[in-house]
Structures are given as structure tokens and as C-alpha cells.
N, C-alpha and C positions, 0 to 999 in steps of 0.2 A: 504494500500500500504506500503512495506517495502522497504527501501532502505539502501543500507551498503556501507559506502563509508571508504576506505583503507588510513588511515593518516598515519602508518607507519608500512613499511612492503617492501617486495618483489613488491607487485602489489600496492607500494603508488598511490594515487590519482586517482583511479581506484574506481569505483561506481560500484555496482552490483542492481541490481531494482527486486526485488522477485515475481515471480506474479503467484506464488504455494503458499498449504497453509502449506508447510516444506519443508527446505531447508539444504542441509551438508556443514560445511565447514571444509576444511582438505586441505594437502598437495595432496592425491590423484588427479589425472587427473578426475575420477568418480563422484568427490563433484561436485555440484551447484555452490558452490562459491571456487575457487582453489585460496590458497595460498601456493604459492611456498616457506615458508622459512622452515630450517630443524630444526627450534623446534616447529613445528605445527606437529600433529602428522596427520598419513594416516587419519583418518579419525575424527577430534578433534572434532566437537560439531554438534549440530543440533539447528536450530530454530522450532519452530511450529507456523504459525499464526492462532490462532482462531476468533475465533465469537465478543469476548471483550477481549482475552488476547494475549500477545505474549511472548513466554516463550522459555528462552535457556537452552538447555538442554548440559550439558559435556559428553563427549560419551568414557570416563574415559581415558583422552587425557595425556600425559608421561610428560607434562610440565605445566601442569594447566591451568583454566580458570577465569579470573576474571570480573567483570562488575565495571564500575566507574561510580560513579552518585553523582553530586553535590562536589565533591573532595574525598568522600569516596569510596577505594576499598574493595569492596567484592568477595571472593574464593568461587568457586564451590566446592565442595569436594566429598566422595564416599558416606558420609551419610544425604549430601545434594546438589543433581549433577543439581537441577533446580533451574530457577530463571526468575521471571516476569519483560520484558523490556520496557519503556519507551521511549518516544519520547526523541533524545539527550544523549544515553546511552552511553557510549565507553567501548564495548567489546576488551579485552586482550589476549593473548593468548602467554603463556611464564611467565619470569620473568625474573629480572635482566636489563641487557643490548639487550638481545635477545627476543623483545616482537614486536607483530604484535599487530595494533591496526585500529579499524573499529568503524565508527562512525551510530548510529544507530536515520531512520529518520524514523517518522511511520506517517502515513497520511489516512484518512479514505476516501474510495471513495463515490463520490456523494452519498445522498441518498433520498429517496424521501415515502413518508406515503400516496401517491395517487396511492393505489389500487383499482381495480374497483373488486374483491371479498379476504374474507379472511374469513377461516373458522377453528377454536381453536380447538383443538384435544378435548374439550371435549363436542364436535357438532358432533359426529360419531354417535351417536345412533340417532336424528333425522334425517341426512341425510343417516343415512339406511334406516329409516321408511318410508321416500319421497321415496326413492329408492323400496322398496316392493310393492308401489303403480303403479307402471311400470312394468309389466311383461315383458317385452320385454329386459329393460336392468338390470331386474334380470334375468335375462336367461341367457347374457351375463355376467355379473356378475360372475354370478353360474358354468356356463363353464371356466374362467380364474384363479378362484380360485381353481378348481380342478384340471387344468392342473400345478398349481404354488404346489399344494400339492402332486402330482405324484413324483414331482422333486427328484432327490436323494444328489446330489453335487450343494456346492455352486455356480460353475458360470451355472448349470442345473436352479436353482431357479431365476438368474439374469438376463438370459436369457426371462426367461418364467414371469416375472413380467415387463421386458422392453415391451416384446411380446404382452403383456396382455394390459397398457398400451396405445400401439397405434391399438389395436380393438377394446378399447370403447370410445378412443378420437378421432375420425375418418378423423379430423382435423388436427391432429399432424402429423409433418413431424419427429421429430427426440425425444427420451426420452436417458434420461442419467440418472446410478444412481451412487450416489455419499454415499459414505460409510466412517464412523470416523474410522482414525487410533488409534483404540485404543489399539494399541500393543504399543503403543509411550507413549501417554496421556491419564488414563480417564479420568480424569475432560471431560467434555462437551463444556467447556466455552472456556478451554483451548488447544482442543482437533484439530489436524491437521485432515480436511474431504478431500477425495481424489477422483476423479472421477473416476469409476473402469470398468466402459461399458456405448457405445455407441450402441443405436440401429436405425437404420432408416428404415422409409417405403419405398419398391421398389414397383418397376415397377407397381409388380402385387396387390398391396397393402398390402402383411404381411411384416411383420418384420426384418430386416437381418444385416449384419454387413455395419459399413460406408465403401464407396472407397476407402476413403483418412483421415487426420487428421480433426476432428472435432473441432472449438475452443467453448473452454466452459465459460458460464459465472460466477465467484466465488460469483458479489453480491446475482445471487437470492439464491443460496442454503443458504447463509450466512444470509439474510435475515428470510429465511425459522428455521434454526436455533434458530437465534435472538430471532422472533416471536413466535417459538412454535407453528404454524399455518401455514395452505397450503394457498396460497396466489396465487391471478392469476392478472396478466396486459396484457388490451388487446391490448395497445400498449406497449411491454417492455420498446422502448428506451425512452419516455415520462414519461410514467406510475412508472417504474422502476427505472431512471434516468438514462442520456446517458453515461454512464460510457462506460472507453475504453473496458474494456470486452466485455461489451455488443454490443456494436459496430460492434467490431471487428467478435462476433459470430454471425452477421447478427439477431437477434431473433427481431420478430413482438410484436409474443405474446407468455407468455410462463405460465405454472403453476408449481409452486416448491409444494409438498407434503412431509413431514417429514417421514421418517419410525420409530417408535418409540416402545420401551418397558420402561413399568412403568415410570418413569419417564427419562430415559435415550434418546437421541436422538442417533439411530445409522445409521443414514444416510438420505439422501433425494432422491426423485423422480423425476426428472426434467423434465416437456414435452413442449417440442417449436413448436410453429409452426413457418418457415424460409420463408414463401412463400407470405403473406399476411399479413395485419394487422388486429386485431381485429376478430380473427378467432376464438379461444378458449371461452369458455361461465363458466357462473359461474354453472355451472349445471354438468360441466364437473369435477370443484374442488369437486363436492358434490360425484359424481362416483367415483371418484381419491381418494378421503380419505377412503370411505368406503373398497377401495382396500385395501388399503395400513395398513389399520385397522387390515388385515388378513395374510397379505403379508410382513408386521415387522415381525412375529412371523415365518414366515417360513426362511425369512433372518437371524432372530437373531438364530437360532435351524442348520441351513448350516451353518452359523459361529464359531459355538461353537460345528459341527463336524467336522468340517475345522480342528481347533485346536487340537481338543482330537485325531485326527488320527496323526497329526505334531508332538505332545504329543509322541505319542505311539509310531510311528515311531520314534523319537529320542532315547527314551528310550530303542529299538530293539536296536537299534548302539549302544548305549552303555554298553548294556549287552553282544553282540557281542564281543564289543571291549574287557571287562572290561576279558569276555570269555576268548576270545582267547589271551591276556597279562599273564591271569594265567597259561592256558596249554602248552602258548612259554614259561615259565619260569620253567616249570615242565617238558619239554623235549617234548612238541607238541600233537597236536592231542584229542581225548579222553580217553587217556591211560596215566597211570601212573606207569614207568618201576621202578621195584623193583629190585634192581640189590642184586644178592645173593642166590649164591648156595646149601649154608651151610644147614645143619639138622636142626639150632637154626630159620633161615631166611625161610625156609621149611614150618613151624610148621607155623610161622605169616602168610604167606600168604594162607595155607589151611585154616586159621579161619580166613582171608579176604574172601574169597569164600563162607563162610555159611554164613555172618553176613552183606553183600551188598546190598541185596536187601529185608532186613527186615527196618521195623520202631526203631529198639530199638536204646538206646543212647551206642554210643561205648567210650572207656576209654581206652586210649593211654594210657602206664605209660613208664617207661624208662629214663634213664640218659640223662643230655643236651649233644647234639647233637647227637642223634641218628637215627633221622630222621623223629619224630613224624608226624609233618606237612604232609611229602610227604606219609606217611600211612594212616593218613588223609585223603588227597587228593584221595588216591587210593580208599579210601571208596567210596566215591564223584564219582568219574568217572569213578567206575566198576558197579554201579546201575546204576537204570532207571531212577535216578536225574540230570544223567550226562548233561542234558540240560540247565539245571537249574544252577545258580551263586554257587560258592564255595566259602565263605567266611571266611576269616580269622580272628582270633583279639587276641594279646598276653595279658591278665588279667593281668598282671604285667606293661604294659607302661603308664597303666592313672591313675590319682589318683581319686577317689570312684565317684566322684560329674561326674567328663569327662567319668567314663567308664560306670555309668546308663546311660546317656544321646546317649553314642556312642552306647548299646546295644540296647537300647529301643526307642530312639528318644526323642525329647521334641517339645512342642507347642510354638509359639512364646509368648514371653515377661515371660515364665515361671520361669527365672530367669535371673540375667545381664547378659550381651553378648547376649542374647538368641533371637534375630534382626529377625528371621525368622524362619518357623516351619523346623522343621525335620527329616527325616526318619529316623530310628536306625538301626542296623546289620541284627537284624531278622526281621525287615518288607524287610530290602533289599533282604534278603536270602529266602523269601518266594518260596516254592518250592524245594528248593535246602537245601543246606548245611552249616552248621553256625561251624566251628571250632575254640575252644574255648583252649589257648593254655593257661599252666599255671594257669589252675582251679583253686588251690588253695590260689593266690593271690587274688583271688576275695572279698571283706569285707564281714564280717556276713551280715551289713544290707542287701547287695544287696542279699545274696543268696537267702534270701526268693521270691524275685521275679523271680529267675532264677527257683525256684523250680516248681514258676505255672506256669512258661512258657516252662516246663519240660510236666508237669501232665497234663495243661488244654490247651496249645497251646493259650493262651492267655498272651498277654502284655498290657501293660500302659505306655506311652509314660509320659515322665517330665512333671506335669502341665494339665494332660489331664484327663477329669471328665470321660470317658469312656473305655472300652475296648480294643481291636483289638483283632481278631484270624488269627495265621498265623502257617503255615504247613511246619515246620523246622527240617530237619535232625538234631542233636547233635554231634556234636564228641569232646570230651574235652581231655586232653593230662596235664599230669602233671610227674615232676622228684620227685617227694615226697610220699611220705608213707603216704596213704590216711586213711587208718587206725588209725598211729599217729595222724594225723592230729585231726582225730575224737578228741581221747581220750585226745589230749590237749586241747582241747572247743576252736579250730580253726577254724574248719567246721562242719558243720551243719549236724549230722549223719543223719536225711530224704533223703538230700541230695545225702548224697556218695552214700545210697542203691539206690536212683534213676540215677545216675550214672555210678554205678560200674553195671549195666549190662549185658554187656557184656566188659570185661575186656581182652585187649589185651597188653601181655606183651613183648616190644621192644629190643633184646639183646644187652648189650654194644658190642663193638665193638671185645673186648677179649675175648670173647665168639663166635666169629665168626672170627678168622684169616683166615679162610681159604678164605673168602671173600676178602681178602685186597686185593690180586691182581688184580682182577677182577674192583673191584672199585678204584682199583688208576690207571689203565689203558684207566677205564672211564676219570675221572674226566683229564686225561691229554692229550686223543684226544680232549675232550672237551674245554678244555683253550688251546690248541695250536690252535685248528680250528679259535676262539675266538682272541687270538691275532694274526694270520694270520701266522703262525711258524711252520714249521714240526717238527717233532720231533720221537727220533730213540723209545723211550722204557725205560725199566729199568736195570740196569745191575743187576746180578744176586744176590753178596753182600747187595747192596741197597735193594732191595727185601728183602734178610735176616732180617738186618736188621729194615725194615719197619715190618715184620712179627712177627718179636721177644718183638717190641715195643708195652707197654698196651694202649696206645690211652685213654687217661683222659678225652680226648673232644671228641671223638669216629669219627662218622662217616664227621661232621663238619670239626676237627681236622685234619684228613686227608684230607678231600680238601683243607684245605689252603693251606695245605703242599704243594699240589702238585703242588697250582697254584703259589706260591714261588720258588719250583723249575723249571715249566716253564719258568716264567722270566728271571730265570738264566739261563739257557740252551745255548748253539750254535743254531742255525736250522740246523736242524737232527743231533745232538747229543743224547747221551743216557745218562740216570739220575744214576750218579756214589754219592757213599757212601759220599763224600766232599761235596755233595749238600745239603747233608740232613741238619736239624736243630741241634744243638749238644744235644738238650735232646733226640733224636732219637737214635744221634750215641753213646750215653754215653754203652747200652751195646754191642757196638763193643769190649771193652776189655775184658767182660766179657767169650764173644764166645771164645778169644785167652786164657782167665784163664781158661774155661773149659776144653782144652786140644782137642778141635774138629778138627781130621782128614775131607781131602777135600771128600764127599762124594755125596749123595743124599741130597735134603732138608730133608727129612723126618727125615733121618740116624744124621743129623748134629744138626736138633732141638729135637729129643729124647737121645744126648749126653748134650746138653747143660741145657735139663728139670733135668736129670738126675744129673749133676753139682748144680743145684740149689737146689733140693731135699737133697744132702748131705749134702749142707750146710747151709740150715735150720736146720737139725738135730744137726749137729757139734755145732751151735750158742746156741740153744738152750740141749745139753748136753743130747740127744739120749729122749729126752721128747715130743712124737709126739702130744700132745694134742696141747705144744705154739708152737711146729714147724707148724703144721693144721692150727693155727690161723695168725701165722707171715705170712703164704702162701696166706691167703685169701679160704682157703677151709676147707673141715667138716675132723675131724678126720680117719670115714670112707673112702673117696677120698682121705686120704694120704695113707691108708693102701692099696686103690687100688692100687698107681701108684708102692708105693716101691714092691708090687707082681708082676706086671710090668715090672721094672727093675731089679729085683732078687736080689730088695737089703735087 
């Protein structure tokens, strides 16, 4: 018996009497035990009463929990959230001046060692053999046990073993089976048992659900526990002792059976008879065990597919979620819009088309911020992988030790911190697509592992004496000259040829102006939708301007821009030349030094290329090899443009 009586708090002096074998206490109206003050949190702690223990449990509550015993306070914490309670405990809850406090009374009810049978779990194989000498209630037997292994769902099994039950104890008015929450506690000793179905005889004598509420007795199962043996009294409240339970659930006589695997008890059997005294026989524990002998194994196999489909189904959600988070954040759906007209943005996306639904690894290269990721991603979601997780991981945010562990996983205790096992990138991406951004930041050591998990589809998690094989798209993406890199004994040249693949190469931004407008008119219905703002457009200057600008951060570079200029904006005004950044408007004077009449764009930036050209040559004294170089272009491409301009 548990009792909690409120010394100081909202509900002082206020007793609560437990007569479950787990109880919540929280601020919530839902908890067992409501404590109204506002630093208990919704749902602060849980008790468990077991067999010989009683254990609080913190259910990681926003203001702590502590237990006082003898004058010494002790903290629950998140690497130590339990703690076994005592008669005379005082549970806390807060700290400071702002603490609820319950005084904890434990008391054991009656009990009594006058059973009239009891039969040790490891008495099942001779009361099978008594049992075989009966054909009659091996027959019976024989048909309950195959109706119990038909079942396919756990409460299909619960059913058909309560079922089962009351047609060989033909005596019994009501079976109950009561099952360990062990999603709470496994220990055994420590472990909250719960009553999970009632079944009673009708009319016609099978099986069927109660009318109304049943009360159930907690000594015998607790007993049943205790003992480790099925135990029967053919008077309970004598036999058993008159405990209020008991009492209260009218039982004559009843027999508790344990359901057990190896040595674990996960539940008990309960069969009453409510009608008579002295009705149940010891012949009846010897049938009941050998059930039950059979009948664990089909509980504990329902239970443990109970879980793996709760498993699974979670794991749906949040592949779902994790899904659809990345394709709202890449503009929706299973597509990934490439925005870009140009001849340069052309060419990338014809060799996304050949190279989408093969196995090979693809190799982003291109300056930062050009949009590797989201080419990436378009691998990802223009294949038949598109169902499958896209995952990302930049090789430059962790340092060597975080980024084996984040790609491969590790075992628990495989080194400090290491409190729990864990899955890495590519067991997550299994199926899918693992995009490795900044390839070359990776350490030598690791890349040799990257390599077999290139060649052989195989990984080794931190710590782990085995394998894995897992079925991972590649896409790695780097701003570096993979080449150099080689030839400085940076990276690992097996590597790069396993790598460089299939190589797709990303244009800066300057290489594709013609694009700008396109995608600054993106990115700025996009941020006005976003901050909820209309907005007119670009004036035509600013355009210029933004077109004439080489974008050093490229395509990144200009979304900020534009989402800077949003901010600034009127609602529905238009993005005027003063909004721009001034590294943007710096060559605004150059356009007035060129001497540019108001005209076409085309007309206005082949005066202004043309001003530039000249005065590379002028700088450098009619020497077109360092005027080619000052330009950022080949000697040839300067001879093209001066034929060009007829200069």
C-alpha cells in the first residue's frame, strides 16, 4: 500500500492512497496525483510499485526532483532519473523557496503462506506428463493452444489465452491477464504489472467481454510474482488473506499462473471463481501452467511485434517528416527547380539527365555559393531514390573524431560521451542519398574508410567488431582543385578517381549573367511572400547594375542581397539603384566613365565591355598577353572580343 500525503504545496495536507501498481504526479488534471503548483511540471514524475520495490522515477521535470531521507537530499538527474523509496521518504519537487513536498508511507498488505496448491515453474514438464495421461484434457489442451497460435495481434493472443482459460477451468467465472510494464521498468522486482483484459463467462458459457468494471485483486498476481509459482486458494479471502482488494473483488477462489520467458516474468494469469467457495482444484493449476508454458511464448512474440511495428511506424513519421522538411526547404514536392536559362546552366542540367538514375558517384565542383547542395539534391529527387532520405553533411563543421562517428555511427561506451549506440549518415541514408559537401576537408585517416564505403558498400561503425552493408547514392561537392589537392599529398588519389566519376562542373555566377534576372526575381517573390510584403520589381538601373556586378559569393551572394533589399523596401515599391549594397553600386560610375548612351541593355553593356577592354590595354601599354591576364581571360578570348568590337 502506498500513500502520499502533501506537507507542503498547493494540495497541503491532502493524502492521496495508490492502489495501482504506477502512478503520475504533475500539474496536469490527467496525473493520479494533481499538484497544482506552477513549478511542478505537466507531467513531473512517476512512481512504480512492484513486487519488493518502489521506485521514482523523474519524467525529466523543468525544476527537479529530489528525495530526502534521514536529512540527506538526493537529485534525480538525466543520467540518473531513478531512485528506490522507503517507508518515510519526503519527495520534493522544485527548489528554492518554491518546492512541493509529499511524505511517503509504504505498508504491505496482509499476507498469508496458506495455500492449498502451488506449483514452481520448474514443475511444467511433470504436470505435462500427468497431463498426457488424460486424453480428454489433452485434446482440450491441444485445441487452445492452436487457437492461441492462429492469433496474429497482440490483444488476438489475449483474447484467445483468457478464452482458453475459462474452457479448461470450467469452474471459473472471470480470468484476467495482467502484463509488466516494461516500457517503464525492466527490472522484475521493480517493474509496474498492469491489468490489460478482463474476460468472463456468459450466459452461454464461452468467453466474452465484462458489462461493467471488474475490480481486480493486486495481492494474488503480486504474490504470483513474489513466488515465481502458480498458486491457487480455494478460499481467497482466508487462504489468500482478507485484504481490501480482495474483498472488494468478491473472489472465492482464485489461481494466479505466471507467464514467463527465461527467466523474466512478463505477466500473470489470473482465474477467479466469484460465485462459490472452494470451487477451483489443484488439478486445475497443473492444466493452467502447462498452458501458460506455451502461451508466454506467444505473449512475449505479440509483444515484441506490438513494438517492432510502433518501431517502424515511428520511424515512417519521421522519415516522412524529416522528407518533407527537406523538399519544403528546396521549394516542395519531389522536384528540384533549377532556375536558369543560360547555355552555361543548359549544359548542367543535360548531364543531370544522363547521370540520375545510374549508381555512379557524382562530383559537384564549383565556387562557394553556387549552389552545389541544391544540384545535389536534384540528383536525389530526379531518380528512382527520390523516396528515399536525402542527406546532407558539410566535411568541414566537425572535427575528425565527430565526423567518423556522425558518418559511420558508433557503439555505445566506444569512447567518452559515447552513453548510447548510434546510427551514422549512411546507415541513415540507406537507400537514398548521402551528400557529402566539402570533400576535401575530410582527414587522410578517415578517407580510407570513405573509400570502402565507396567500393564495397560497406561501413564500421566506432567501436564495432563487424560490418554493415548499406546501399548509398554519393554525391560529394567540393570548391577546390581536386587535382591539386592530389599532388599536395592532401587527398588520397584512389580516392579522387573513385570520385571524380562522373564530374559535374557548376558555373560561377559571371558566367551566367544572363541568369541574374531570373533569379533575383525569384528569390524576391520569395522573401516578400515570406515576410508577408508585396512588392513592385526591379527598376531597370538596379538591374544594370546587379548584371554588370561579378558576384564573388555567386549565387548565395545574391540572395542575400535581395533579401536585404526586401527588408528595405515600401510594400509594392520597386528595388531602385540606392538599395543596392555599395560594393554592387561601386560600378555605377564606371557605366557614366564609359560614356554609355541611354539605349538597349545589350547596346549599353557591349559599350561598357568595350570601355573596359580599352582600358586594360591603355594600363597595361597595348600588351595583350597582361591585359588577357588582368581581364581574367586567355589571350585568345581577348583577340576574340577586340574583333568584336573593331578595335
Amino acid at each position: 500500500m502506498l500513500i502520499l500525503e502533501v506537507l507542503q504545496g498547493s494540495a497541503d495536507r491532502r493524502a492521496f492512497e495508490i492502489t495501482t501498481d504506477t502512478c503520475t504526479l504533475g500539474r496536469a488534471a490527467s496525473n493520479d496525483v494533481v499538484l497544482p503548483d506552477m513549478h511542478v511540471s505537466g507531467e513531473h514524475a512517476r512512481i512504480a510499485v512492484g513486487s519488493e520495490r518502489t521506485v521514482l522515477h523523474d519524467l525529466r521535470s523543468t525544476n527537479g526532483t529530489f528525495v530526502v531521507r534521514d536529512g540527506v537530499r538526493s537529485a534525480l538527474s538525466a543520467e540518473s532519473p531513478t531512485m528506490d523509496l522507503a517507508n518515510g521518504d519526503i519527495v520534493e519537487f522544485g527548489s528554492g523557496e518554491a518546492i512541493t513536498q509529499l511524505r511517503v508511507s509504504l505498508s504491505e498488505e496482509a499476507d498469508s503462506s496458506m495455500f492449498v496448491s502451488m506449483r514452481r515453474l520448474d514443475e511444467v514438464e511433470p504436470a505435462a506428463a500427468k497431463i498426457e495421461q488424460d486424453p480428454g484434457r489433452l485434446s482440450a489442451l491441444y485445441a487452445c493452444q492452436k487457437r492461441i497460435g492462429a492469433a496474429t495481434d497482440l490483444d488476438h493472443v489475449l483474447i484467445e489465452v483468457a478464452d482458453s482459460a475459462l474452457t479448461l477451468v470450467t469452474q471459473a467465472t472471470h480470468v484476467t491477464v495482467v502484463l509488466r510494464d516494461d516500457e517503464q521498468e525492466p527490472d522484475t522486482m521493480a517493474a509496474a504489472f498492469v491489468p490489460v483484459m478482463t474476460r468472463v463467462r456468459l450466459a452461454g458459457g464461452q468467453g466474452g467481454p465484462p458489462g461493467g468494471p471488474v475490480p481486480i485483486s493486486r495481492s494474488v498476481y503480486r504474490k504470483v510474482v513474489k513466488e515465481r509459482a502458480a498458486v491457487l486458494a480455494a478460499d481467497a479471502r482466508t487462504e489468500v488473506a482478507e485484504t481490501e482488494s480482495l474483498m472488494g473483488a468478491s473472489i472465492r477462489s482464485t489461481i494466479g499462473v505466471p507467464l514467463w520467458k527465461g527467466d523474466e516474468i512478463l505477466g500473470v494469469l489470473q482465474v477467479d471463481n466469484r460465485s462459490a467457495p472452494g470451487m477451483l482444484k489443484a488439478a486445475d493449476v497443473e492444466l493452467l501452467l502447462v498452458l501458460a508454458s506455451n502461451a508466454s511464448l506467444a505473449v512475449a512474440n505479440a509483444r515484441l511485434i506490438k513494438r517492432l511495428l510502433i518501431a517502424e511506424e515511428r520511424l515512417q513519421k519521421e522519415n516522412s517528416f524529416l522528407k518533407g522538411r527537406e523538399e519544403k526547404r528546396r521549394g516542395g514536392g519531389h522536384t528540384v527547380t533549377i532556375i536558369g536559362a543560360s547555355t552555361a546552366m543548359q549544359q548542367v542540367i543535360s548531364q543531370l539527365d544522363k547521370v540520375v538514375d545510374t549508381r555512379v558517384t557524382v562530383l559537384i565542383e564549383g565556387e562557394t555559393g553556387t549552389g552545389k547542395e541544391l544540384i545535389a539534391a536534384a540528383v536525389h529527387y530526379r531518380s528512382r531514390r527520390r523516396d528515399k532520405l536525402f542527406v546532407a553533411q558539410n566535411c568541414a563543421a566537425l572535427a575528425e573524431t565527430l565526423l567518423e562517428s556522425e558518418l559511420f555511427g558508433h557503439k555505445k561506451g566506444s569512447f567518452t560521451g559515447a552513453t548510447e549506440e548510434k546510427k551514422g549518415l549512411f546507415e541513415i541514408a540507406d537507400g537514398g542519398t548521402l551528400f557529402l559537401d566539402e570533400i576535401t576537408e575530410t582527414p587522410l585517416s578517415l578517407q580510407s574508410k570513405l573509400l570502402r564505403a565507396l567500393q564495397e558498400g560497406e561501413i564500421r561503425p566506432v567501436g564495432a567488431t563487424s560490418a554493415k552493408h548499406v546501399n548509398v547514392r554519393i554525391v560529394a561537392a567540393t570548391n577546390r582543385n581536386l587535382e591539386e589537392e592530389v599532388k599536395r599529398g592532401r587527398f588520397r588519389e584512389d580516392l579522387y578517381y573513385r570520385l571524380k566519376v562522373f564530374p559535374i562542373r557548376l558555373p560561377p555566377l559571371r558566367e551566367r549573367r544572363d541568369d541574374i534576372p531570373q533569379l533575383a526575381a525569384h528569390f524576391l517573390d520569395r522573401y516578400g511572400a515570406e515576410i508577408g510584403k508585396p512588392v513592385g520589381g526591379f527598376a531597370q538601373q538596379a538591374m544594370e547594375l546587379m548584371k554588370a556586378y561579378d558576384w564573388p559569393g555567386n549565387v548565395r551572394e545574391l540572395q542575400n542581397e535581395v533579401q536585404r533589399i526586401v527588408i528595405q523596401l515600401e510594400p509594392g515599391a520597386f528595388a531602385t539603384p540606392e538599395l543596392l549594397s555599395p560594393r554592387i553600386r561601386q560600378v555605377e560610375g564606371l557605366v557614366g566613365r564609359a560614356g554609355v548612351a541611354k539605349g538597349t541593355l545589350k547596346d549599353m553593356m557591349d559599350s561598357v565591355e568595350k570601355y573596359f577592354l580599352l582600358e586594360a590595354l591603355r594600363e597595361h601599354n597595348n600588351n595583350k598577353t597582361n591585359a588577357a591576364k588582368a581581364l581574367g581571360i586567355t589571350r585568345e578570348g581577348l583577340h576574340k572580343k577586340l574583333r568584336q568590337f573593331g578595335i
